[in-house]
C-alpha positions as CSV (number, residue, x, y, z in Angstrom):
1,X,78.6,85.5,116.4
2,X,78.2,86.9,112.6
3,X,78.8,90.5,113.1
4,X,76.7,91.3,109.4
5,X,73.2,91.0,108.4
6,X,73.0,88.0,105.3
7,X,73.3,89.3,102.2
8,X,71.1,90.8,99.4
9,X,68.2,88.2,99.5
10,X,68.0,85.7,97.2
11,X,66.7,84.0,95.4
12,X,65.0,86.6,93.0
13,X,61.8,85.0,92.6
14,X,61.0,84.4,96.2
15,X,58.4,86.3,97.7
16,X,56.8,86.1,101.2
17,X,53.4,86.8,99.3
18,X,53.6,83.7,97.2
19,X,54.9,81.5,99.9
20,X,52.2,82.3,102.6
21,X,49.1,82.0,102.9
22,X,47.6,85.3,102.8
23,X,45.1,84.5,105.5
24,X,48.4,84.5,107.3
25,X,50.0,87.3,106.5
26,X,46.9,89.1,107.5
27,X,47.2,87.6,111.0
28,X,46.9,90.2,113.7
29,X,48.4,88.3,116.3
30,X,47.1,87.0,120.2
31,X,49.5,90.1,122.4
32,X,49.5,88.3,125.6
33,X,50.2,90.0,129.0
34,X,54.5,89.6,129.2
35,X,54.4,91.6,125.6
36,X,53.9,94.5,127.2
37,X,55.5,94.7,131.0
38,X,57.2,91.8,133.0
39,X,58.4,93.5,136.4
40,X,56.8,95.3,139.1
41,X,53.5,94.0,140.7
42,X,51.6,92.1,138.1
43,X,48.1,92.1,138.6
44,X,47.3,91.9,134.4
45,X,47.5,88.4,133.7
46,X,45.0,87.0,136.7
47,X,48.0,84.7,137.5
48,X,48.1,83.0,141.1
49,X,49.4,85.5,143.0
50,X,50.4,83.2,146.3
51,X,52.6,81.3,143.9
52,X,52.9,78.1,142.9
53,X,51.4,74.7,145.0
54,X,54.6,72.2,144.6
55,X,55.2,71.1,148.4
56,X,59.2,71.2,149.5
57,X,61.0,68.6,149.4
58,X,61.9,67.8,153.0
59,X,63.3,64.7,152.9
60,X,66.1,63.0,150.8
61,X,65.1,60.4,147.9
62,X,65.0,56.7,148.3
63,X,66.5,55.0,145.4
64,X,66.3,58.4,143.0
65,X,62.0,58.0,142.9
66,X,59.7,60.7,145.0
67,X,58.2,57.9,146.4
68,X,60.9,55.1,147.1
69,X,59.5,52.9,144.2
70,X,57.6,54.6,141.5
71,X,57.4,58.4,139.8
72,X,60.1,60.3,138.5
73,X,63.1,62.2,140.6
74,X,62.0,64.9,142.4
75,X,63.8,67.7,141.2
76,X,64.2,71.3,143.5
77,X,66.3,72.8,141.2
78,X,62.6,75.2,140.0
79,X,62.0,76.2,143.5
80,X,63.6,79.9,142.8
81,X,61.6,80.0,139.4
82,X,58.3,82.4,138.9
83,X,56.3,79.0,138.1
84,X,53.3,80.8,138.9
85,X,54.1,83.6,136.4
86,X,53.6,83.1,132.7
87,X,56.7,82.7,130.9
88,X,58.3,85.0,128.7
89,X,56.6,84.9,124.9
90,X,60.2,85.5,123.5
91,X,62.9,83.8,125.8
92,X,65.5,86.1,124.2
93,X,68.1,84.9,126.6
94,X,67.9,81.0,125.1
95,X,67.8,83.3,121.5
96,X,70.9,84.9,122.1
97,X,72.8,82.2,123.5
98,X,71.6,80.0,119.8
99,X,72.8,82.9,118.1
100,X,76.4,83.0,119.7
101,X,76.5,78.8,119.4
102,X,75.1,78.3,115.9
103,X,76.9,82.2,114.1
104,X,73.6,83.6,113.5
105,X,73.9,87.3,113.8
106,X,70.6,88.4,115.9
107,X,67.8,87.2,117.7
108,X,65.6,87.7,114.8
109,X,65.9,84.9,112.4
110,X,65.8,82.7,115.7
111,X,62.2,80.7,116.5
112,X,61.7,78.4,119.8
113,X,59.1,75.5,118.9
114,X,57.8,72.6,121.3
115,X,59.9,70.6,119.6
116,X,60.8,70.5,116.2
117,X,57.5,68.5,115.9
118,X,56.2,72.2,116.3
119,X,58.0,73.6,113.7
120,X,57.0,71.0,111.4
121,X,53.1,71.9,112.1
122,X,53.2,75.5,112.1
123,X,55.1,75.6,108.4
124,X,52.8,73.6,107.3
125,X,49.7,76.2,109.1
126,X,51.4,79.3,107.1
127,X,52.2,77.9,103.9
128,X,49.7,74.9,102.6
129,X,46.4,75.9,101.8
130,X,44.5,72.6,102.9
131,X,43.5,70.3,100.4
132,X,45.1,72.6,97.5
133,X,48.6,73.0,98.2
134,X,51.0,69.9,98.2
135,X,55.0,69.4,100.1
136,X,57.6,67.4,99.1
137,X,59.6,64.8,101.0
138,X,62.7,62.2,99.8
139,X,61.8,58.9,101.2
140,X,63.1,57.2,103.2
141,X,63.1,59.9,106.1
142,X,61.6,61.4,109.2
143,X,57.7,60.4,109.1
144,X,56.0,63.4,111.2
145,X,56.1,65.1,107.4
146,X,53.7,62.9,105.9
147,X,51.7,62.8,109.7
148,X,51.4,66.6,109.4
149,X,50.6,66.9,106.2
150,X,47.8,64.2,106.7
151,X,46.2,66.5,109.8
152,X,46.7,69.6,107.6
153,X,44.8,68.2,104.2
154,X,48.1,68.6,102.1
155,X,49.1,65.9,99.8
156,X,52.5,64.6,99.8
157,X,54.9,64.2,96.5
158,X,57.8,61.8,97.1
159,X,60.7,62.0,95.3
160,X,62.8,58.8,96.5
161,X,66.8,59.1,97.6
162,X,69.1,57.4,95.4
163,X,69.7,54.3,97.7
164,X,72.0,52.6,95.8
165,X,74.8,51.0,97.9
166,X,73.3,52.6,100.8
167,X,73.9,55.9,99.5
168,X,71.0,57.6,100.5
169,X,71.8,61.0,98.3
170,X,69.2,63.4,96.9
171,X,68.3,63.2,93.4
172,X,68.8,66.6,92.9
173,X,67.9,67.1,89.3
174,X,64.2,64.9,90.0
175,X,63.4,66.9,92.8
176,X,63.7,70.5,90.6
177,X,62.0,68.6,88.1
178,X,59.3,67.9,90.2
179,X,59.0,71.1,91.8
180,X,59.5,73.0,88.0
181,X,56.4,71.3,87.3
182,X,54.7,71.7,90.3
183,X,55.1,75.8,89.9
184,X,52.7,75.7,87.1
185,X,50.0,73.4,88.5
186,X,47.0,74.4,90.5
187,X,48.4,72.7,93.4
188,X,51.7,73.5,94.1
189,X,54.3,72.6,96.1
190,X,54.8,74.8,98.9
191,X,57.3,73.0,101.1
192,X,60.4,71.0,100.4
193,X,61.7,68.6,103.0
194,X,65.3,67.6,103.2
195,X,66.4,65.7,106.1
196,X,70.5,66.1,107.2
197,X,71.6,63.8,108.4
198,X,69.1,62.1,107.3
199,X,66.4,59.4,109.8
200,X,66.6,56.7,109.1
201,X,69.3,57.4,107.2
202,X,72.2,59.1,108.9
203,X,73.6,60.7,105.8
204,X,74.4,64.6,105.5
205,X,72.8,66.1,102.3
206,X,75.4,68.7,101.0
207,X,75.6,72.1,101.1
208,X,75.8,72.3,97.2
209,X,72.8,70.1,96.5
210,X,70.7,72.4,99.1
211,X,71.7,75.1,97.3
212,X,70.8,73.7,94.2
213,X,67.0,73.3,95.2
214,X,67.3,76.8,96.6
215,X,68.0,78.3,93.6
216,X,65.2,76.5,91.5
217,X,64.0,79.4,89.3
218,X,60.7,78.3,89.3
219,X,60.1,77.4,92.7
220,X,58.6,80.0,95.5
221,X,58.0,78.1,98.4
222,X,60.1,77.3,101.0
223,X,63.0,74.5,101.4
224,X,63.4,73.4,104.9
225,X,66.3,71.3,106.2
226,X,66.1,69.7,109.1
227,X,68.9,69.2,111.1
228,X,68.3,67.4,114.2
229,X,71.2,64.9,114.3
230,X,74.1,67.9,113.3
231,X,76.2,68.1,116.1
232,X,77.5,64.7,115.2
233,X,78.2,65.6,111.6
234,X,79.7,69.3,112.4
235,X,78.4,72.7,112.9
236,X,80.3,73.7,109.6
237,X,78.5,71.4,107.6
238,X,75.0,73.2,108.9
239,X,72.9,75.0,106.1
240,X,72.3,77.9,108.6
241,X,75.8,78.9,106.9
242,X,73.6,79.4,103.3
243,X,71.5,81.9,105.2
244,X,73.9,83.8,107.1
245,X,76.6,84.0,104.4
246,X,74.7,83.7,101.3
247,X,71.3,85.0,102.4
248,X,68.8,82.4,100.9
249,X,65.7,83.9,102.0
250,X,63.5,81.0,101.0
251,X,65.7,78.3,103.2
252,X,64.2,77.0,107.0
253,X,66.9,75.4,109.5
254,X,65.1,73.2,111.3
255,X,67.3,72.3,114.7
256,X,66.9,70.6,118.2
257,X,68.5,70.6,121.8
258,X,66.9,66.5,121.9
259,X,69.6,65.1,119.9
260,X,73.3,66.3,120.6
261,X,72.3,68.0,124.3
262,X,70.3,65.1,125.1
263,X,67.4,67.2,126.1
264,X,64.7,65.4,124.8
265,X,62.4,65.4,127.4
266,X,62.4,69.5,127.4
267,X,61.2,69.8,124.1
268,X,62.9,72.3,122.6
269,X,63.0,72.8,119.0
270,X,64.4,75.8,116.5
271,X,64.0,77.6,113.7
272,X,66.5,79.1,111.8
273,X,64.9,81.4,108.7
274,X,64.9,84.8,107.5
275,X,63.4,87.6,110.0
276,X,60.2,87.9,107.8
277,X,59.2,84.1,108.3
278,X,60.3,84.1,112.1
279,X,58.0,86.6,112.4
280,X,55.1,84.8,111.4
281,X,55.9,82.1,112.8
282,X,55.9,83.9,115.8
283,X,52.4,85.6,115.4
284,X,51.0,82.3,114.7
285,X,52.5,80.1,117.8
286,X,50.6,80.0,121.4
287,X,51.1,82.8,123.5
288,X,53.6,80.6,125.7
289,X,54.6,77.4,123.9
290,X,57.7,77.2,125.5
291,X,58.1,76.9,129.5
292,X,60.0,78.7,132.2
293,X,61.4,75.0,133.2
294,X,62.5,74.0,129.7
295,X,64.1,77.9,129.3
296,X,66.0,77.0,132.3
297,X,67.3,73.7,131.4
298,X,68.3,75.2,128.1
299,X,70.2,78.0,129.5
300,X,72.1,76.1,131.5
301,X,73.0,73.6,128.6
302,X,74.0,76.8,126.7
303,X,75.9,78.1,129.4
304,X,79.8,78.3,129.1
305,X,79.7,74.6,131.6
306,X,76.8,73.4,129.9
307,X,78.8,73.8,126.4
308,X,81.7,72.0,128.1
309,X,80.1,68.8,128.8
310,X,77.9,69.0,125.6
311,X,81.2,69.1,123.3
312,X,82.5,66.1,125.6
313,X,79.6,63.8,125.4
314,X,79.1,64.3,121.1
315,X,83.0,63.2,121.3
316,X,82.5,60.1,123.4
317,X,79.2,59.2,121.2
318,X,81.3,59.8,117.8
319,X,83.8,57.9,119.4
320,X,81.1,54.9,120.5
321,X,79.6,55.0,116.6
322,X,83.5,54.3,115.1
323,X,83.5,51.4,118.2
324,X,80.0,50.1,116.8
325,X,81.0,50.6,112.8
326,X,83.9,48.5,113.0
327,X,82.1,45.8,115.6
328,X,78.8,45.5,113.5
329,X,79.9,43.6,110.4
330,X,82.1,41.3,112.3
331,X,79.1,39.8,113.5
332,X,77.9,36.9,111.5
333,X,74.6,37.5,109.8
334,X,75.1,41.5,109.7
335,X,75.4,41.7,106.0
336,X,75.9,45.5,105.1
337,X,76.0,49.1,106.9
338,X,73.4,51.6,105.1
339,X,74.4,55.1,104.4
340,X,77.2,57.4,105.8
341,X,76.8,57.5,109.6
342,X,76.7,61.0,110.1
343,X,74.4,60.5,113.1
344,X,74.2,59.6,116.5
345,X,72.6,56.1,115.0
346,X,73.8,53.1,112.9
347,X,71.8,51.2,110.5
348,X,72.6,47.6,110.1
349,X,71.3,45.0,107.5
350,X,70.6,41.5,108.5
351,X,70.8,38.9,106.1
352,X,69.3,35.7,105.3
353,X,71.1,32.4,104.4
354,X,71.7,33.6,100.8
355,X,73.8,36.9,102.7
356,X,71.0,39.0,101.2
357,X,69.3,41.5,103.5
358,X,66.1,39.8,104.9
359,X,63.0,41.3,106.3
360,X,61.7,38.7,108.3
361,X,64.7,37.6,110.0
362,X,65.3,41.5,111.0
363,X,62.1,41.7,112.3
364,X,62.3,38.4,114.4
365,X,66.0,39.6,115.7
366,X,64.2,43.4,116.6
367,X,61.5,41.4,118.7
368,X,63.5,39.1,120.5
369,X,65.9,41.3,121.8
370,X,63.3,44.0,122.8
371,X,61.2,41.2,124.7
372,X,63.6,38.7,126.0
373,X,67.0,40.7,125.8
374,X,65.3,44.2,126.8
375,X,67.8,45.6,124.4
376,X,65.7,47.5,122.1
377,X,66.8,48.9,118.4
378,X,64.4,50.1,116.2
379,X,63.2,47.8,113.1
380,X,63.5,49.8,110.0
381,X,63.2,47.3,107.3
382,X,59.8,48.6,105.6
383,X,61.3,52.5,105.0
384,X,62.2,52.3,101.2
385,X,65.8,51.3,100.2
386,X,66.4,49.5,103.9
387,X,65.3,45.9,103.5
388,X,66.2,44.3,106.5
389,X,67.5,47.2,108.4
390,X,68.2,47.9,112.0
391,X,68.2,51.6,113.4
392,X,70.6,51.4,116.4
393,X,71.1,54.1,118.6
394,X,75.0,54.7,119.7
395,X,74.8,54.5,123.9
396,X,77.4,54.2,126.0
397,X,80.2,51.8,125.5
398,X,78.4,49.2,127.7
399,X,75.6,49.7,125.7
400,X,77.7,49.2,122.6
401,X,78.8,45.9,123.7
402,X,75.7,44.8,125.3
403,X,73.7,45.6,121.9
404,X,76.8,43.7,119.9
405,X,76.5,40.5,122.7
406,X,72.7,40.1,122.4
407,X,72.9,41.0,118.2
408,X,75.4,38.2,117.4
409,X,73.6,35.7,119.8
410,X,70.2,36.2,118.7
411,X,71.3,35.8,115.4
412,X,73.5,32.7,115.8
413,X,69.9,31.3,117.1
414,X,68.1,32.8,114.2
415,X,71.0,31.3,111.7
C-alpha cells in the first residue's frame, strides 16, 4: 500500500464548488443507527431481535438445487452472519483490503457502490443539474451513461473514438475541444466518460491521453474512467496511479469485483476519487447499499486464498483470449478482429461475400447460435465503428472451442 497522501492537488482550476451541485454540498446526510455504536445489546435500530427466519439446511442437495429441480444452491455458508442486523454503512474491512490490492493509501478515497451501475447514478445525482448540465461520452462504449443521463434529465455530447482499423483510441484533442467550449456555455459539461478497456471495445485508453483531458485548463468537472475489465489489461496500467502519484483531484476510478473476481452476482462496485468526493458520495448513498452477504463474499475474494485463485483464473482467461485471437480469423467468414483485446472479451467481424463486414449476416449468425446452438455471444454490429461485430466473452477452453465449432458451422451454412 502507498505509504504517502497524493500529491499537491491538481489541477489548478478544479474546485469541488464548481463541480457539485451546491444543493449537494449542502447535504446533511441520513446518520443511520451502525454510525454511532455496533456492539453490545442493540435495541436502536428496531431490528428483529430473534434473528433471522432462514430454516437449516438439514438435508444434503439433490443435483446442486434446494429443491432437486428448480431454485438456486442453497448456500449455509451465512448462517454465522448477523443477517438480522443492519450492515455496517462503511465496510472498512472490504476498504482496506481495496486499498492494500489496488496501492491506494487509506480508506478515504475508497467508495462501495451496488455495482458500478451505482456509481454511475450517484455522479451523475451530485454533479448534473437536470435539464442544464450536459456529460460526455466516446462512442462506441458502455450504454448505462447515456441510460443515466436519460433518468437524470442531462443531455449527452458524443465525441466518437477514432475507429479506424479497429483502433478504437480517443480523439484526444476533439474531446478538450469540446469540453473548452463547453466551459463557457450555459450548459456545461460536468462529467467526462472514458471507458478502459473499453465495452464494446476492449481497448485500454492510455495513461497519457487521461492525463491530457485532466489537465484541460478550462474544464472543472470531473473525468471518470471506468475500469471494469482491468485486471486483464494490468493493475499498472490503472489510472488510480494518476491519483495516488500525481494527485489529480478532478479524476473518478470507476472499478468492479464482476469482472476479473467473477463476482457478478454480488454487486459490488468502487470508487476510486479524492477524499472530498468520496465523501459526498458517501452522504448521498442509502444508509446500507451494500449487504452483509456481498461484504462477506468480497472479503473472502480479497483474502490472501481468495487473491490466489483470482490471479490464477485472469491467467487462464488471458491465456483462453490468445487461444481464441489466433482461432477466430482462421474461420472462414470471420473477416477482421476490432480493437486491442485488452479485455476479458473478443470482438469479431463477420463478413459477407465481398469479405466486407456485414450486418445482416452477423445478426442471423448471433440468432442462430443463441436459439439452436445455445451458444450465446452478444451482437454488436449497430455500436458505431463495429459493423458486423460479435462481442464474445473468453470462457473456458471448452467454451472456446465450442463457440469456434458452432461460429465456423453456422457460418459455412450462412456462406
Amino acid at each position: 500500500m502507498a505509504s504517502s497522501s497524493p500529491r499537491v492537488a491538481k489541477p489548478s482550476q478544479f474546485s469541488l464548488d464548481k463541480a457539485i451541485r451546491s444543493n449537494i454540498l449542502a447535504l446533511l446526510p441520513y446518520r443511520c443507527a451502525r454510525d454511532d455504536y455496533s456492539e453490545g445489546i442493540l435495541l436502536d435500530a428496531n431490528e428483529n431481535a430473534l434473528g433471522h427466519a432462514l430454516p437449516k439446511v438439514d438435508r444434503p442437495l439433490d443435483n446442486g438445487h434446494a429443491d432437486g429441480h428448480t431454485g438456486a444452491p442453497v448456500d449455509t455458508s451465512f448462517d454465522d452472519l448477523d443477517l438480522h442486523r443492519y450492515p455496517s454503512p462503511t465496510h472498512y474491512d472490504v476498504k482496506r483490503r481495496l486499498c492494500e490490492l489496488r496501492a491506494v493509501p487509506s480508506v478515504d478515497h475508497v467508495f462501495l457502490g451496488v455495482g458500478s451501475d451505482e456509481v454511475i447514478d450517484l455522479l451523475f445525482r451530485i454533479t448534473c443539474i437536470p435539464a442544464k448540465d450536459r456529460v460526455l461520452v466516446c462512442p462506441p462504449t458502455y450504454g448505462m451513461y447515456g441510460v443515466c443521463a436519460q433518468i437524470n434529465d442531462v443531455d449527452v455530447v458524443k465525441v466518437n473514438l477514432d475507429v479506424k482499423g479497429g483502433a478504437f483510441r480517443p480523439r484526444v484533442d476533439e474531446i478538450n475541444r469540446t469540453l473548452s467550449e463547453a466551459a463557457s456555455s450555459p450548459n456545461p459539461i460536468k462529467l467526462a466518460f472514458l471507458c478502459s478497456p473499453g465495452n464494446p471495445t476492449g481497448t485500454l485508453i492510455s495513461l497519457d491521453d487521461v492525463r491530457a483531458v485532466l489537465s484541460n485548463p478550462d474544464y472543472q468537472g470531473l473525468v471518470v474512467v471506468d475500469e471494469a475489465y482491468i485486471d486483464f489489461a494490468g493493475q499498472d496500467k490503472s489510472a488510480v496511479r494518476l491519483l495516488v502519484e500525481e494527485g489529480w483531484s478532478n479524476l473518478v476510478v470507476m472499478q468492479t469485483l464482476s469482472k476479473g473476481f467473477g463476482l457478478a452476482a454480488i454487486r459490488l462496485g468502487i470508487a476510486i476519487s479524492s477524499p472530498e468526493i468520496i465523501q459526498v458520495l458517501n452522504n448521498i448513498k442509502a444508509p446500507y447499499n451494500i449487504s452483509t452477504p456481498t461484504a462477506s463474499l468480497a472479503l473472502r475474494a480479497l483474502s490472501p486464498s481468495g487473491l490466489s485463485l483470482f490471479r490464477s483464473n485472469i491467467q487462464t482467461l488471458l491465456d483462453n483470449r490468445t487461444y481464441l485471437l489466433d482461432q477466430l480469423p482462421r474461420v472462414d467468414g470471420i473477416v477482421g478482429i476490432l480493437g486491442a483485446n485488452d479485455a476479458n472479451f473478443v470482438l469479431a467481424q463477420v463478413g459477407g461475400p465481398d469479405g466486407k463486414p456485414d450486418n445482416v449476416k452477423a445478426k442471423k449468425v448471433y440468432t442462430h447460435m443463441a436459439e439452436s446452438d445455445k451458444v450465446v455471444v452478444r451482437f454488436r454490429g449497430t455500436e458505431y465503428g463495429c459493423e458486423g461485430a460479435l462481442r464474445i466473452t473468453v470462457g473456458t477452453r471448452q467454451e472456446c472451442d465450442e463457440v469456434l465449432t458452432k461460429l465456423a458451422a453456422v457460418l459455412k451454412e450462412e456462406a
